[in-house]
C-alpha positions as CSV (number, residue, x, y, z in Angstrom):
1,X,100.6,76.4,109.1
2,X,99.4,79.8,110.1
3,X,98.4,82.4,107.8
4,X,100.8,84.8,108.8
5,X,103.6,82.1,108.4
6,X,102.2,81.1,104.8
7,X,102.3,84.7,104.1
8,X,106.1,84.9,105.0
9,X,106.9,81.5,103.2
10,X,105.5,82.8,100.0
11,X,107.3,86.2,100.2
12,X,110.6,84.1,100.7
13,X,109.5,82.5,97.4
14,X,109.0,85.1,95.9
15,X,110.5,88.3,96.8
16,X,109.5,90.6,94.0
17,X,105.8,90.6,95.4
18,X,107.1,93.3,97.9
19,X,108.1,95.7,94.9
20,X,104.1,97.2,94.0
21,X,103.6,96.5,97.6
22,X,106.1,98.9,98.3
23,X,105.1,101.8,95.8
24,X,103.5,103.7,98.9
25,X,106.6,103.5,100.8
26,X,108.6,106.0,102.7
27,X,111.4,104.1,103.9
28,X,114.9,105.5,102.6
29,X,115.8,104.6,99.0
30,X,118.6,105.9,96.5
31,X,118.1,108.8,94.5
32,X,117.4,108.6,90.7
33,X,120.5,108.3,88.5
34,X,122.6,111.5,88.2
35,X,121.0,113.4,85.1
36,X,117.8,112.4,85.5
37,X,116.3,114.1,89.2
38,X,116.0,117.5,87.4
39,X,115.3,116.2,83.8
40,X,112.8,117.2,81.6
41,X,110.8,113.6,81.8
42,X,110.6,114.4,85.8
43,X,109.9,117.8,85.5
44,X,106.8,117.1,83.5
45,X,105.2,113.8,84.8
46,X,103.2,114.5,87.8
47,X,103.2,117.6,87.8
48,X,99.7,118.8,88.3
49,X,100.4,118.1,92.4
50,X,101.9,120.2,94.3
51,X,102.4,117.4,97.4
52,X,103.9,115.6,95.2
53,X,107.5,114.1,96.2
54,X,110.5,113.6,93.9
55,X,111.0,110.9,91.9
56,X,113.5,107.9,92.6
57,X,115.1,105.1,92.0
58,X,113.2,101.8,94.2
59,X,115.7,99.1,94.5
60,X,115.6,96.2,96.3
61,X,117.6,93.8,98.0
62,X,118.8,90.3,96.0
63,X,117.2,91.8,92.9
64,X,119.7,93.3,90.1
65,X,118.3,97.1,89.5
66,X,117.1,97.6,85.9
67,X,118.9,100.8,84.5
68,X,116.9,104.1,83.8
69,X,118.5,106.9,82.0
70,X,116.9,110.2,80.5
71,X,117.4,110.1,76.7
72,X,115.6,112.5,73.9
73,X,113.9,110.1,71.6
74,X,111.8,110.9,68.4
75,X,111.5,114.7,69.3
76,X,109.9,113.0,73.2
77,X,111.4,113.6,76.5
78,X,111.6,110.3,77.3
79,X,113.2,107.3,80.1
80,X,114.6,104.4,78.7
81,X,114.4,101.1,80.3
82,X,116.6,98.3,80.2
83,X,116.1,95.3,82.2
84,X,118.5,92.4,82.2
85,X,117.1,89.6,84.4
86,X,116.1,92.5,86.9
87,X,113.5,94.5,88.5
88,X,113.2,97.7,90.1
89,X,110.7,100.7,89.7
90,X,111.1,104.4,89.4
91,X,108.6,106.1,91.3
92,X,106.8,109.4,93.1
93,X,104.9,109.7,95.8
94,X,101.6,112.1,96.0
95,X,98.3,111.8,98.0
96,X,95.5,112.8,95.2
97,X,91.6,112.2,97.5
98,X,89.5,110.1,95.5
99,X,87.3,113.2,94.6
100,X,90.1,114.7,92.7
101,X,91.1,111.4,90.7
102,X,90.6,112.3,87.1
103,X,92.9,111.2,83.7
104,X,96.1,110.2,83.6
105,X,98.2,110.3,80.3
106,X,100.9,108.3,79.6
107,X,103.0,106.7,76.5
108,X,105.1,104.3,75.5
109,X,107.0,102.6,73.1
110,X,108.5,98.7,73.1
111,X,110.6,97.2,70.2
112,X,110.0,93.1,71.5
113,X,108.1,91.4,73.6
114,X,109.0,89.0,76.5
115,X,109.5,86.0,75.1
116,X,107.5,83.2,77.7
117,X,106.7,85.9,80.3
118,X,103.2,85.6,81.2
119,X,101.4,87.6,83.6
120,X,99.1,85.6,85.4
121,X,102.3,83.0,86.2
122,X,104.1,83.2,89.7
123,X,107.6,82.5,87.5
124,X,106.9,84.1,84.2
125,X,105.4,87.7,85.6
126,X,107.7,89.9,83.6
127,X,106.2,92.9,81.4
128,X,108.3,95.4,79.1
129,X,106.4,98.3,80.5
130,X,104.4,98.6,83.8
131,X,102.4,101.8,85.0
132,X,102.1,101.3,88.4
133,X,99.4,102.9,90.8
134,X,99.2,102.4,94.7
135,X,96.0,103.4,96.7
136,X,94.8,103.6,100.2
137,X,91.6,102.3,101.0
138,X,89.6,100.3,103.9
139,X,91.7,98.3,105.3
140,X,88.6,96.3,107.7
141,X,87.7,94.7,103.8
142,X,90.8,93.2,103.5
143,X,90.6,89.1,103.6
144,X,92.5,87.3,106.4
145,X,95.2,85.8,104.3
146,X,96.3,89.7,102.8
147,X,95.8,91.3,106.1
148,X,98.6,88.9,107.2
149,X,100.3,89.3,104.2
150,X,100.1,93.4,105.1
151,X,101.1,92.4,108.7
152,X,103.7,90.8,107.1
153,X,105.1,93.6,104.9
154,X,104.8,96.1,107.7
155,X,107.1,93.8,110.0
156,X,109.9,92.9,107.3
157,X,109.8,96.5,106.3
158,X,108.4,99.1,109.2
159,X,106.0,100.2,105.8
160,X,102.5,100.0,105.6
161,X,101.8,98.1,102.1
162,X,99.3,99.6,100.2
163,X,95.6,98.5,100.0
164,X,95.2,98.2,96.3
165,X,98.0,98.4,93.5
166,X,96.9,98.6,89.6
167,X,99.1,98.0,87.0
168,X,98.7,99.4,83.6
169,X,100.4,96.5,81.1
170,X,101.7,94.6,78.2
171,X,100.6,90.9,78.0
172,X,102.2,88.9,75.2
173,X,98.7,87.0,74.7
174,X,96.3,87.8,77.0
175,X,93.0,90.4,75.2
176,X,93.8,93.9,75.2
177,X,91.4,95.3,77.8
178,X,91.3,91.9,80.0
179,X,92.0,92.4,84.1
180,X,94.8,89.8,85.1
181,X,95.0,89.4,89.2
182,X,98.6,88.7,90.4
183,X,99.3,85.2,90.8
184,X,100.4,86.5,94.1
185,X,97.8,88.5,95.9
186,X,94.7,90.0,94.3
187,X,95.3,93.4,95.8
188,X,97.3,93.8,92.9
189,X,95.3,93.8,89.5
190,X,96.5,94.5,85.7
191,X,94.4,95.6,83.1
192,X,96.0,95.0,79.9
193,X,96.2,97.8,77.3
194,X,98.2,95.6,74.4
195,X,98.3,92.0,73.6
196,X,100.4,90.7,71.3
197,X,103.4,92.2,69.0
198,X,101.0,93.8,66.8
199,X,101.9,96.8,68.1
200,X,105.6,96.9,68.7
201,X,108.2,99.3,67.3
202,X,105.9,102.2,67.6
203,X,104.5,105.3,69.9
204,X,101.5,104.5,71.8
205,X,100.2,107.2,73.9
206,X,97.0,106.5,76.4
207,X,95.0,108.6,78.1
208,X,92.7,106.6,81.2
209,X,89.9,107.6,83.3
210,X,92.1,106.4,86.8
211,X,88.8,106.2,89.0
212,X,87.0,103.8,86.1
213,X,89.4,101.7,85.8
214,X,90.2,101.3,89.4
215,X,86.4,100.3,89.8
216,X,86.5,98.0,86.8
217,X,89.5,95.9,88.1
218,X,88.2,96.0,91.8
219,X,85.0,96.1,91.5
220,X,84.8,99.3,94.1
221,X,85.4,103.0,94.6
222,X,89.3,103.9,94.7
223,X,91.0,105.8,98.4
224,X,93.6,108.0,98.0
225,X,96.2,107.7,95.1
226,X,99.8,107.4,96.8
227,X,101.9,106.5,94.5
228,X,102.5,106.3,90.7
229,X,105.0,104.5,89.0
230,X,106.8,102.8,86.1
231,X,108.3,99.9,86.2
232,X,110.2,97.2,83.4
233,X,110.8,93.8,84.8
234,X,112.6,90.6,83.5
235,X,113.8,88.9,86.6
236,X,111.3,86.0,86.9
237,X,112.0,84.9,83.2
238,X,115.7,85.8,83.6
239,X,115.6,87.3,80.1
240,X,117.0,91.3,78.5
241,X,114.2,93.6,77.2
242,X,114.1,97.2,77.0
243,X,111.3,100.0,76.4
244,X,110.6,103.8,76.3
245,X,108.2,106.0,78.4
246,X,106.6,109.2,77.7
247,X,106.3,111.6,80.9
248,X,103.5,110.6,82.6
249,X,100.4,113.2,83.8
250,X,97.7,113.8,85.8
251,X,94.3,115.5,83.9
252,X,92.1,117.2,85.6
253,X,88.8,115.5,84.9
254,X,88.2,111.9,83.5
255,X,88.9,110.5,80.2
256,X,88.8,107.2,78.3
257,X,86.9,104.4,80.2
């Protein structure tokens, strides 16, 4: 079996691995939910950029969509999540050069955790709360089996995937701070903020240095930013969850490694 033909049996396996691949992509997609393309979440996150597109709803074929809906929560602007055996991302495209990366602050808030999901499992890799970001990079560094999984991506879609995704998460066991590749390609890497339900039921608002981080999960200098996202997933674990997020920002200059 080829490479190329491995790569397209595992994406018929598993079709969510095109989601984050997708993050960068400009193919035509449905708009956010009516409410929400002017709301005061939207108008707040991302708005340091002034390339920056709108935000909007990412759905995808065979997959149920998880809902999104603008809601005032706790004096926050915030969206609310609810995934029932679904996935599908909100999301905003920008182009931020690597010089310019600095913090990005973000919050959220989860009341359970997903119970048997587990991150580093091709059938269990659900999370209540994703932040997503997609990167450009040197594509000439790329291993044989995920440049034919980006060949493959660019064919089924016309979309170039993007060289690097990282994923911001919560893992119901793994240490907070550990890096968990995807089970499905390592060109997308999690770094785990929580672990455990130690935490649920409350606020918790981050602020990241995006450039450390990147080079702490990939053990190199981050391209371009292209994308940023959120993202609540259930549909590998077939299970209801729900969460809250803050607007998310850019900063500036760098903060918390």
């Amino acid at each position: 079996m080829t490479l190329l033909e491995s790569s397209r049996r595992q994406a018929r396996l598993a079709p969510a691995l095109l989601l984050p691949l997708l993050l960068a992509a400009c193919a035509a997609v449905p708009p956010v939910p009516p409410g929400m393309a002017a709301s005061p979440w939207t108008e707040q996150s991302g708005a340091r950029h002034t390339n920056r597109q709108a935000w909007i709803h990412k759905t995808f074929p065979g997959k149920a969509p998880t809902r999104f809906t603008y809601e005032r929560l706790d004096g926050r602007d915030v969206i609310a999540v609810q995934a029932n055996g679904s996935l599908s991302m909100l999301r905003q495209l920008v182009h931020v050069p690597p010089q310019e990366l600095g913090g990005l602050h973000f919050s959220w808030k989860v009341p359970a955790l997903i119970a048997h999901a587990d991150l580093a499992l091709r059938d269990k890799d659900d999370s209540p709360v994703r932040i997503v970001l997609a990167f450009d990079g040197d594509r000439t560094r790329l291993s044989a089996r995920n440049a034919a999984l980006s060949e493959l991506v660019r064919t089924v879609t016309g979309e170039e995937m993007p060289y690097a995704t990282l994923m911001y998460v919560w893992c119901n066991k793994r240490e907070a701070g550990s890096v968990i590749h995807s089970p499905r390609t390592d060109r997308i890497r999690k770094i785990c903020l929580e672990s455990g339900a130690a935490r649920l039921n409350q606020w918790l608002d981050y602020q990241r240095d995006i450039a450390a981080d990147f080079e702490r999960a990939f053990g190199e200098a981050p391209g371009p930013l292209l994308g940023v996202g959120i993202m609540t997933d259930s549909d590998n674990t077939r299970s209801r969850t729900q969460a809250w997020y803050g607007p998310v920002r850019f900063a500036p200059g760098p903060t918390a490694r």
